[in-house]
C-alpha positions, 0 to 999 in steps of 0.5 A: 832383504832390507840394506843396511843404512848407508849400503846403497850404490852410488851414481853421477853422471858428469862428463865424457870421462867416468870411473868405477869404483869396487868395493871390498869382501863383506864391505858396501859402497860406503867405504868408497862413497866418500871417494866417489863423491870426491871425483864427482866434485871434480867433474868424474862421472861415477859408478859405485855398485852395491856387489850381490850379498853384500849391505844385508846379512852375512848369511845371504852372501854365503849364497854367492860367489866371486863370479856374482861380483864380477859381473854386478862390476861389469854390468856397471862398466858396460853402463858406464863405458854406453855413456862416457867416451873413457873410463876408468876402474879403481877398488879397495881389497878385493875389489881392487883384484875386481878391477885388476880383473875388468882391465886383464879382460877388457883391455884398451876400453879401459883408461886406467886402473887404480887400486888401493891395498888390493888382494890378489894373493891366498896369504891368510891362512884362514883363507886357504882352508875356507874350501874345507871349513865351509862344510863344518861352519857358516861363518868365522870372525870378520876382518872388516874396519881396520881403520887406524883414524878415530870415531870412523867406522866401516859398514860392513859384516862383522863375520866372513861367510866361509862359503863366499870365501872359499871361491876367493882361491880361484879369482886369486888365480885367474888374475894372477895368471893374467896379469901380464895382460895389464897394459894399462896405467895403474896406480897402487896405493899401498899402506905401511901398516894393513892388519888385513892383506899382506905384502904379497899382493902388492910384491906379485903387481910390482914383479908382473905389472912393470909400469905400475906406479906404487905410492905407500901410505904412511898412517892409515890401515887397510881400508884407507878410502875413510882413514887418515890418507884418504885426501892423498888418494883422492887427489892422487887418483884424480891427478892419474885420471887428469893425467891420462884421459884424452879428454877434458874433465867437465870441470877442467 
């Protein structure tokens, strides 16, 4: 199945420290690329996959599931950790509850956790009868490009496969219940104001995850990796990894 121009993965290799990056539900790697090619510029080693169904057509990723996501990310992390001696892992919306998921299972191999606007939480009520709707329609409207800065577009589907989102529910699940397990330093951005993914998400990490630290953003939309505080997350992100890697930055 042909990409979307713009969809593909992206990869760096640099030094001893590495992240990876997750992409959200119906996105692609170009929501994070400019994120990632920050980090790079600085010395990160960066591992951004392309999650299956996701950069083609709606239509294929309704034959895939949250399991086929978390384990394209973690088939990254295992490549990633085979090559760095740290890594971290961060993501945008879903993919934020897929790196919240990479920490509550893999622990101690990984540094840090940084996500930004994530989901965790089955606050939309769409989403709460994607199980029923999936039998009568393939597809409602999409929920992508909330972003509040000009001429910026994100790449991504125009509607939400139903099927793909009816296994949302039980991820949603599983990393609530485990995030206790979450020792890890975590960085939360928050925007003020997202048309896609309500307080709860955020509210639930504040309650379970006591040393999370949670920074809001005060003018951009749900995907805030390409809007008006993206430079805010890209040097805070860094300075987190700074912070709390145990070895240098290859450009430090």
């Amino acid at each position: 199945m042909p990409l979307m121009p713009g969809a593909e993965s992206y990869h760096h290799e640099a030094g001893q420290v590495g992240v990876l990056l997750c992409h959200g539900f119906t996105s692609t790697p170009q929501s994070l690329r400019p994120w990632g090619e920050f980090l790079a510029g600085h010395g990160v080693s960066v591992s951004l996959p392309r999650q299956p169904g996701h950069g083609t057509r709606w239509q294929e990723m309704n034959r895939t599931r949250w399991e086929d996501w978390y384990a394209e990310v973690e088939k990254a992390f295992e490549i990633l950790q085979g090559r760095c001696t740290e890594v971290f892992v961060a993501g945008l919306s879903l993919g934020g509850c897929l790196a919240l998921r990479l920490a509550e299972v893999h622990g101690p191999a990984i540094r840090g956790v940084i996500v930004v606007n994530p989901s965790i939480a089955n606050d939309v009520p769409l989403m709460r009868l994607a199980p029923l709707l999936k039998w009568f329609v393939p597809s409602v409207p999409g929920v992508a490009g909330d972003v509040k800065k000009p001429g910026v577009t994100e790449l991504a589907y125009a509607r939400t496969p139903v099927k793909a989102a009816a296994s949302l529910p039980e991820l949603w699940s599983l990393v609530q219940a485990d995030l206790a397990k979450v020792t890890q330093p975590l960085l939360v951005f928050r925007s003020a104001e997202d048309h896609v993914v309500k307080p709860a998400s955020v509210a639930i990490i504040r309650e379970k995850v006591p040393q999370a630290t949670i920074e809001e953003l005060t003018d951009s939309y749900h995907v805030a990796t390409l809007d008006n505080d993206a430079d805010r997350i890209f040097a805070g992100s860094l300075g987190f990894i700074r912070t709390h890697a145990s070895v240098p930055l290859q450009r430090d």
